[in-house]
PADRENTOR-290972 format. One record per atom (N, C-alpha, C): residue number from 0; residue in three letters; chain; z, y, x. Coordinates in nm, 2 decimals. Example, Ala and Ser with C-alpha at 12.3 -4.5 7.8 and 13.67 -1.06 7.14 Angstrom:
% residues 2
0	ALA	A	0.78	-0.57	1.32
0	ALA	A	0.78	-0.45	1.23
0	ALA	A	0.78	-0.33	1.32
1	SER	A	0.71	-0.22	1.28
1	SER	A	0.71	-0.11	1.37
1	SER	A	0.79	0.00	1.29
This chain:
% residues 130
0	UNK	A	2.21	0.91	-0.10
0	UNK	A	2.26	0.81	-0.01
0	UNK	A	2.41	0.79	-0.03
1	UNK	A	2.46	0.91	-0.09
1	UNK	A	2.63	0.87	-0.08
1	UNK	A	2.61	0.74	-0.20
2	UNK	A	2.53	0.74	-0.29
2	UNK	A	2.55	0.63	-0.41
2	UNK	A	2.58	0.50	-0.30
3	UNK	A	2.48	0.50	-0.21
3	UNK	A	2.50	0.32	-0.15
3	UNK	A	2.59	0.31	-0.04
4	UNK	A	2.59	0.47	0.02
4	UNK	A	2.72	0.42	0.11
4	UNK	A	2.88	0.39	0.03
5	UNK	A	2.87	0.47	-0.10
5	UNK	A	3.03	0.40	-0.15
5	UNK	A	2.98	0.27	-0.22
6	UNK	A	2.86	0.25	-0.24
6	UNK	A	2.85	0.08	-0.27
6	UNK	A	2.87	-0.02	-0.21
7	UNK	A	2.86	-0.01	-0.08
7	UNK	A	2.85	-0.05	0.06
7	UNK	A	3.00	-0.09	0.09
8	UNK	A	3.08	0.03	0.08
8	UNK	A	3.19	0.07	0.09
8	UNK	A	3.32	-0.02	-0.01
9	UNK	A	3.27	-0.02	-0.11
9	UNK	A	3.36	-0.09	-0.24
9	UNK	A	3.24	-0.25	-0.22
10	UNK	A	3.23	-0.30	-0.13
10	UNK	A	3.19	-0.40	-0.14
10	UNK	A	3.09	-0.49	-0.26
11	UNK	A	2.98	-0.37	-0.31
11	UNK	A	2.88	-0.40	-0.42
11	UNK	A	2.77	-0.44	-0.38
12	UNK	A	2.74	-0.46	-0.28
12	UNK	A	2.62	-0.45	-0.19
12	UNK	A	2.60	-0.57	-0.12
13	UNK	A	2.67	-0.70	-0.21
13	UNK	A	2.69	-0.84	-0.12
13	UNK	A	2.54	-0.94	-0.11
14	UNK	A	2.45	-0.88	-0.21
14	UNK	A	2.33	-0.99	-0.17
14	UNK	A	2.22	-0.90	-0.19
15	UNK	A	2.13	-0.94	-0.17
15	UNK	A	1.95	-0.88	-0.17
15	UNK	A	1.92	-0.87	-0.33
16	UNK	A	1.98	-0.93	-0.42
16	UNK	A	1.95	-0.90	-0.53
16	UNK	A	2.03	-0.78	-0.60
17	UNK	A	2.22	-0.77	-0.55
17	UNK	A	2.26	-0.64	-0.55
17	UNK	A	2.20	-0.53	-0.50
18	UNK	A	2.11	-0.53	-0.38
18	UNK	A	2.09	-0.39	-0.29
18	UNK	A	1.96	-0.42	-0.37
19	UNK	A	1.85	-0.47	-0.43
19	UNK	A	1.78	-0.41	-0.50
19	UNK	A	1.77	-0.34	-0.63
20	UNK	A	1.88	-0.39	-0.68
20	UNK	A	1.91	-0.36	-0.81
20	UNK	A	1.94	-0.20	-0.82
21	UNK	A	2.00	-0.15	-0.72
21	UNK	A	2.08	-0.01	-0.65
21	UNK	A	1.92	0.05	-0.61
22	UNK	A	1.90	-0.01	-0.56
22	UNK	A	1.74	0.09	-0.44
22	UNK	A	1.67	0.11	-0.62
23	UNK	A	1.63	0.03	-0.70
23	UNK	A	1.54	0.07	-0.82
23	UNK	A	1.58	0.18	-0.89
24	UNK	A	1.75	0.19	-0.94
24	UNK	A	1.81	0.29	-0.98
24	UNK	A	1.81	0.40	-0.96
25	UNK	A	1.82	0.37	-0.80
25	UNK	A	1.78	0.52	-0.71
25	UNK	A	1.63	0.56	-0.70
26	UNK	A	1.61	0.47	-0.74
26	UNK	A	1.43	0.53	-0.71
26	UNK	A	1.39	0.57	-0.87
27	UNK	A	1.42	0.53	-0.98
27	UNK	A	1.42	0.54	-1.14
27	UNK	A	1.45	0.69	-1.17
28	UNK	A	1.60	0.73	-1.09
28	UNK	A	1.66	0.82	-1.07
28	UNK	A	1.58	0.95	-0.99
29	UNK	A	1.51	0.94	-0.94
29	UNK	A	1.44	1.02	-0.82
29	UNK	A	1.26	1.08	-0.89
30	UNK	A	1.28	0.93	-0.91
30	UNK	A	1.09	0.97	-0.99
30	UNK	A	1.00	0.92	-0.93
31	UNK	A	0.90	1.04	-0.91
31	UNK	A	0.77	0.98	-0.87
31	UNK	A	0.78	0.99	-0.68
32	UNK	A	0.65	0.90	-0.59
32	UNK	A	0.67	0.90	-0.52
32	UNK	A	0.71	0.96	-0.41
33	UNK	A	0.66	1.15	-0.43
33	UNK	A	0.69	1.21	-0.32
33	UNK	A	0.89	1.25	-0.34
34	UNK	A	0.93	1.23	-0.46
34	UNK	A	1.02	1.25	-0.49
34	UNK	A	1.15	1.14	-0.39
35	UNK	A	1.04	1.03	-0.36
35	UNK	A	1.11	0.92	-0.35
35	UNK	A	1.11	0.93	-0.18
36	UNK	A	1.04	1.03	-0.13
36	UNK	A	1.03	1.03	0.05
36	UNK	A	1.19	1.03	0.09
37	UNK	A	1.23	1.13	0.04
37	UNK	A	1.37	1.12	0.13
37	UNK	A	1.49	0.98	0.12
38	UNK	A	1.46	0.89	0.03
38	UNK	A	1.51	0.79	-0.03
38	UNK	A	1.44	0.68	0.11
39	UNK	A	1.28	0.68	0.12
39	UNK	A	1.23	0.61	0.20
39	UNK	A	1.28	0.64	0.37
40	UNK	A	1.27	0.74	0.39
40	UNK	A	1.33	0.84	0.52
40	UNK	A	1.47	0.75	0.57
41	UNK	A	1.54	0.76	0.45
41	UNK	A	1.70	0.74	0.48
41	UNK	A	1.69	0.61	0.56
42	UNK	A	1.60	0.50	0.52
42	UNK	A	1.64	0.38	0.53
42	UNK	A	1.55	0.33	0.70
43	UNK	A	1.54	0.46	0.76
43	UNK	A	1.47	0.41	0.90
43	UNK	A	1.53	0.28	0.97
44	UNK	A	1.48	0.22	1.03
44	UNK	A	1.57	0.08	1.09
44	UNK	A	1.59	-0.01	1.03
45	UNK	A	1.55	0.01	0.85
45	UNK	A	1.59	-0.11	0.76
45	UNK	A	1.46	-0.20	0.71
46	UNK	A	1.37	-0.25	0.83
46	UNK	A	1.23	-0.25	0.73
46	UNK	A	1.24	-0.34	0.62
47	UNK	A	1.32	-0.45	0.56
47	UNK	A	1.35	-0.48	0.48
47	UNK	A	1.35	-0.40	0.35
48	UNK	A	1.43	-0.29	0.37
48	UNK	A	1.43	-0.20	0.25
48	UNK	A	1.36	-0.14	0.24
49	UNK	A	1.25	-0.14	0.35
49	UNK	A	1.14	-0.04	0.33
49	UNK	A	0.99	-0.07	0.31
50	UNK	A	1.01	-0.20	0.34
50	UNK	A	0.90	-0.27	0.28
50	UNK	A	0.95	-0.31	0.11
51	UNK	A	1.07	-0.27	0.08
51	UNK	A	1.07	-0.33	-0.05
51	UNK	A	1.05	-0.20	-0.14
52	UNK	A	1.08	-0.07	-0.10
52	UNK	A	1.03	0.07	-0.12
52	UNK	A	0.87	0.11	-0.12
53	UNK	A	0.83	0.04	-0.03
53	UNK	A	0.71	0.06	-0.01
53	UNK	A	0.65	-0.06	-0.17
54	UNK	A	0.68	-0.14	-0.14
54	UNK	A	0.63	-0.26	-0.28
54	UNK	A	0.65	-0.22	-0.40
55	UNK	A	0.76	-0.19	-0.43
55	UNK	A	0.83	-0.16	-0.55
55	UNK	A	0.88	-0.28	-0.57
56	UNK	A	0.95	-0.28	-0.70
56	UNK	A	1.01	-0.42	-0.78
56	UNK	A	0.89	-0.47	-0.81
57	UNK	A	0.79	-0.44	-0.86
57	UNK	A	0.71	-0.50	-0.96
57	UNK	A	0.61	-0.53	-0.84
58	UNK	A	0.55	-0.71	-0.80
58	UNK	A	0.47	-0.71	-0.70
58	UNK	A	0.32	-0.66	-0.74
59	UNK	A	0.28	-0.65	-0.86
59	UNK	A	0.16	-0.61	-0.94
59	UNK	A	0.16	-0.45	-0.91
60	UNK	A	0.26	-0.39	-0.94
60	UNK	A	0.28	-0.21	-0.87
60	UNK	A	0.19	-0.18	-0.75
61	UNK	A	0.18	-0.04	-0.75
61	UNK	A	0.08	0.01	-0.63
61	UNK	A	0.25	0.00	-0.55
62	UNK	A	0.12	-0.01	-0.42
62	UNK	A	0.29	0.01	-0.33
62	UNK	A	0.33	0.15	-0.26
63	UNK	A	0.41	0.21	-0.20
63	UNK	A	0.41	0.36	-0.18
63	UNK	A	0.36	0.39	-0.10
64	UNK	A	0.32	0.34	-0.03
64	UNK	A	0.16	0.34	0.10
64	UNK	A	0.03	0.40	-0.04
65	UNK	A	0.01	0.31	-0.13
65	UNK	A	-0.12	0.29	-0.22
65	UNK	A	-0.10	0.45	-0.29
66	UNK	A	0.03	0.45	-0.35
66	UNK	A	0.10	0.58	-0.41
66	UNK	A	0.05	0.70	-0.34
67	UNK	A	0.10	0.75	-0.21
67	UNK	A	0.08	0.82	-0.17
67	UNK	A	-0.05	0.89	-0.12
68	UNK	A	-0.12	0.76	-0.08
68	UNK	A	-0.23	0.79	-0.01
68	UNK	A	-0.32	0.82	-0.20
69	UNK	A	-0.30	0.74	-0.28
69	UNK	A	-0.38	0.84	-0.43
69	UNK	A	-0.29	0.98	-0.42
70	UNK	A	-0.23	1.01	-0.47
70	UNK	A	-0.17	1.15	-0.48
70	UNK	A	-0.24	1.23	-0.38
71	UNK	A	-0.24	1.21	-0.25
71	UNK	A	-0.30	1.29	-0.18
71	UNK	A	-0.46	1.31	-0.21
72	UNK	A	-0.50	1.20	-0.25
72	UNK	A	-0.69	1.19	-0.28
72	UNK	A	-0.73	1.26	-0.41
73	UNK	A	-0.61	1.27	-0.47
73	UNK	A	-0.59	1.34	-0.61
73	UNK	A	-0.57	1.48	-0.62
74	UNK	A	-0.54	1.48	-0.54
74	UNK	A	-0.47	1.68	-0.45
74	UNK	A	-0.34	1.69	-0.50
75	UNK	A	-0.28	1.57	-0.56
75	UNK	A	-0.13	1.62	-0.58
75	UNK	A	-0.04	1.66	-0.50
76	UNK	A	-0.05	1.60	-0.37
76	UNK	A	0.00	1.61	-0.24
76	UNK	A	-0.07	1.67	-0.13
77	UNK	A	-0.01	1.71	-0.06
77	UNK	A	-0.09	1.79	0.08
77	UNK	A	-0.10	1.65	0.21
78	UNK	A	-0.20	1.71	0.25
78	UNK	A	-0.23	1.59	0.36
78	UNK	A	-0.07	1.62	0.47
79	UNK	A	-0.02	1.71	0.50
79	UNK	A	0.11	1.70	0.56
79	UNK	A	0.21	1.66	0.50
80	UNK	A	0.20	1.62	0.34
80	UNK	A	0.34	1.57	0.28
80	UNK	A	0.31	1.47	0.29
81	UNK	A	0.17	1.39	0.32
81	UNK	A	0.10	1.25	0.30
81	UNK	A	0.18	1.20	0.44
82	UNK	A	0.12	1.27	0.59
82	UNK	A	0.20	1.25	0.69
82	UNK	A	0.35	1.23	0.67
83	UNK	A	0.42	1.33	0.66
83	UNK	A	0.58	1.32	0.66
83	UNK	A	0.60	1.18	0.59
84	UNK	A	0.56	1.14	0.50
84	UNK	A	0.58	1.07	0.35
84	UNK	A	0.57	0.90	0.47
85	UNK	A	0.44	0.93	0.52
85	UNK	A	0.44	0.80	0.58
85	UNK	A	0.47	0.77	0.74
86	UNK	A	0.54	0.88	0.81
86	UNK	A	0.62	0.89	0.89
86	UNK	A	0.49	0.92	1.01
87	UNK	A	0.39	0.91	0.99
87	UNK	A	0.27	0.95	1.10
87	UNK	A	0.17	0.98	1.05
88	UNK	A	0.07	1.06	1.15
88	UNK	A	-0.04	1.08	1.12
88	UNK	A	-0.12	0.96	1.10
89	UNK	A	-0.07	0.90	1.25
89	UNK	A	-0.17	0.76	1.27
89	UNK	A	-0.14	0.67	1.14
90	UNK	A	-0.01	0.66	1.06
90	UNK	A	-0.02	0.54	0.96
90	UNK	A	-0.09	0.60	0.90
91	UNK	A	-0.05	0.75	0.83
91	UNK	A	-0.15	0.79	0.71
91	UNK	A	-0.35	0.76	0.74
92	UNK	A	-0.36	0.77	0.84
92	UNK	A	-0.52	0.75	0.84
92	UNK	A	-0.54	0.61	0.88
93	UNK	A	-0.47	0.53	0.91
93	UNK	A	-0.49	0.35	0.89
93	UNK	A	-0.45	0.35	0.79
94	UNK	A	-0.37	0.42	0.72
94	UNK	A	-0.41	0.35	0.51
94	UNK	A	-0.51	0.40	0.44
95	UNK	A	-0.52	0.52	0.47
95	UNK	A	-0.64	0.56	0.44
95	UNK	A	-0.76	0.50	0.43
96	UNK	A	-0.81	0.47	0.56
96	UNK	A	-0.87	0.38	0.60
96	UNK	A	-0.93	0.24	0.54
97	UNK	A	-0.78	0.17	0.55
97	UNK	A	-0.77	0.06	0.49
97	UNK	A	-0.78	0.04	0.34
98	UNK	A	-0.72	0.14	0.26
98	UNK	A	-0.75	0.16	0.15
98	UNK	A	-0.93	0.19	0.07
99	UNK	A	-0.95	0.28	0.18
99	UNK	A	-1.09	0.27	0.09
99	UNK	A	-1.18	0.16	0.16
100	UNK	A	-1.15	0.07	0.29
100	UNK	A	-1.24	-0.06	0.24
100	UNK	A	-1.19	-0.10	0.15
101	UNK	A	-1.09	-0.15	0.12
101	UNK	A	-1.02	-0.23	-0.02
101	UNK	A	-1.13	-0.19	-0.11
102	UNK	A	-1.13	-0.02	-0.15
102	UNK	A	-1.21	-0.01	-0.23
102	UNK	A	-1.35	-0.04	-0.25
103	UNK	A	-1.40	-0.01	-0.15
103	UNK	A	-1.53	-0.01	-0.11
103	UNK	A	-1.59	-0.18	-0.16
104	UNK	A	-1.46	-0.29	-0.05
104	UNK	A	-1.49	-0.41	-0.11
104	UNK	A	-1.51	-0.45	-0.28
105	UNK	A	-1.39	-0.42	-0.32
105	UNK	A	-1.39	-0.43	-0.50
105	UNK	A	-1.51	-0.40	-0.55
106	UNK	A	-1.58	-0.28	-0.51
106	UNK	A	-1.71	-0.22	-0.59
106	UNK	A	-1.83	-0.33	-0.53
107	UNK	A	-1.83	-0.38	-0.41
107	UNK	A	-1.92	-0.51	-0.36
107	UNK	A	-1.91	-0.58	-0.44
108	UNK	A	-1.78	-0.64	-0.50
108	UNK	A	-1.82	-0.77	-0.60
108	UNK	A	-1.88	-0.76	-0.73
109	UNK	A	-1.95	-0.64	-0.74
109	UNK	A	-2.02	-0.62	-0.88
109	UNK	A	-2.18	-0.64	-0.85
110	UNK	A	-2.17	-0.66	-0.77
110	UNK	A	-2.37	-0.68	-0.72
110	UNK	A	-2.32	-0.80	-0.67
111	UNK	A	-2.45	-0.85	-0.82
111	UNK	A	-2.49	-1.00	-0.76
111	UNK	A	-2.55	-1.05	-0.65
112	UNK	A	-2.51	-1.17	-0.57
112	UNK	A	-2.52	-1.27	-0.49
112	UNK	A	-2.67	-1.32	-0.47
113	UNK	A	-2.76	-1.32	-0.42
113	UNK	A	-2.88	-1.41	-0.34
113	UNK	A	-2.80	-1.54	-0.37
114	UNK	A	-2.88	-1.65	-0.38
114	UNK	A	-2.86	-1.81	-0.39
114	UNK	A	-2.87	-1.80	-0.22
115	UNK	A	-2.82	-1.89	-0.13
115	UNK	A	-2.89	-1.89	-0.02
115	UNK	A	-3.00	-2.03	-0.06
116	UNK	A	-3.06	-2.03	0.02
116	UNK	A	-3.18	-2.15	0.00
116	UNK	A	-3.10	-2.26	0.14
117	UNK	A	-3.12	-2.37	0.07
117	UNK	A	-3.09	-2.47	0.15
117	UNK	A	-3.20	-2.59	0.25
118	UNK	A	-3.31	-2.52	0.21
118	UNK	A	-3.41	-2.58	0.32
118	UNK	A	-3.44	-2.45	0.42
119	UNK	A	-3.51	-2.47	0.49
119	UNK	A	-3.56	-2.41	0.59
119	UNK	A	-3.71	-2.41	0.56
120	UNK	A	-3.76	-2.30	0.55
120	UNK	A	-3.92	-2.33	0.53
120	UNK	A	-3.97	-2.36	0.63
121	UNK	A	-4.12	-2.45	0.64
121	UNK	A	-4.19	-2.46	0.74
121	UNK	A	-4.30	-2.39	0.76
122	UNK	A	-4.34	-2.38	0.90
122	UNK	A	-4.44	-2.31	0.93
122	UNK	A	-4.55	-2.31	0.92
123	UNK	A	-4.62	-2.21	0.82
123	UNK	A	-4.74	-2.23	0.78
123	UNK	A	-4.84	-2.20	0.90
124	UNK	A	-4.93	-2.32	0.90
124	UNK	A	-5.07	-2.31	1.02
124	UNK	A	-5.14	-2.26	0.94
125	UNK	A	-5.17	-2.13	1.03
125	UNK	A	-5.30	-2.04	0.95
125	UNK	A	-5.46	-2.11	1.04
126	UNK	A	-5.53	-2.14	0.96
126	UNK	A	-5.67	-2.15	0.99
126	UNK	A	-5.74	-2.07	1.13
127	UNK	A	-5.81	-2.20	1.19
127	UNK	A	-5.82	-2.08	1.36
127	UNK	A	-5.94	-2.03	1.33
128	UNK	A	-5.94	-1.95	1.39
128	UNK	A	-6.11	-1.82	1.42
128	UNK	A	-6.19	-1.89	1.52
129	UNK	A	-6.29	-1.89	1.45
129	UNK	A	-6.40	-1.94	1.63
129	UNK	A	-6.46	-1.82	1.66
């Protein structure tokens, strides 16, 4: 954090494209994503920055929500570093959550579709009994 407070400071930090340029560095610099918690932590109050933390640069990238929540399903992480990491219990089990319908959906689109039928069939009169 001292990096962007003296950036901040010496006036480097004048547009959204300088303060991302600085946050990638720092995150390049740091590594992988649990490395990157305390980086994410700093920036409480900034959701701006922290939705762009959470995204990454690259919009195609998992985002640190996505990161986290695999590491943890991976056992790289502990379910309490998963919490800390996403600042609650409650978000970590709404991504959770959310994540594996994502999944769940994706594996749906591999089973083929029924045509629907566009008539309605009519009712067959069965033959009466005497």
């Amino acid at each position: 954090m001292a990096m962007w407070t003296r950036a901040g400071q010496d006036c480097e930090l004048r547009s959204w494209t300088d303060r991302r340029t600085l946050l990638d560095l720092m995150r390049r610099r740091l590594g992988n994503a649990v490395a990157q918690i305390p980086l994410y932590r700093a920036f409480e109050g900034e959701p701006a920055i922290q939705d762009y933390l959470r995204r990454g640069s690259d919009p195609n990238a998992a985002s640190f929500l996505q990161s986290t929540i695999a590491a943890y399903e991976r056992g790289v992480i502990s379910e309490e570093v998963a919490i800390e990491a996403l600042g609650s219990e409650t978000e970590f089990r709404r991504a959770a959550h959310r994540i594996s319908l994502f999944l769940a959906a994706e594996a749906l689109k591999d089973i083929p579709t029924i045509e629907p039928v566009n008539e309605i069939p009519r009712p067959v009169e069965l033959p009466k009994r005497d």
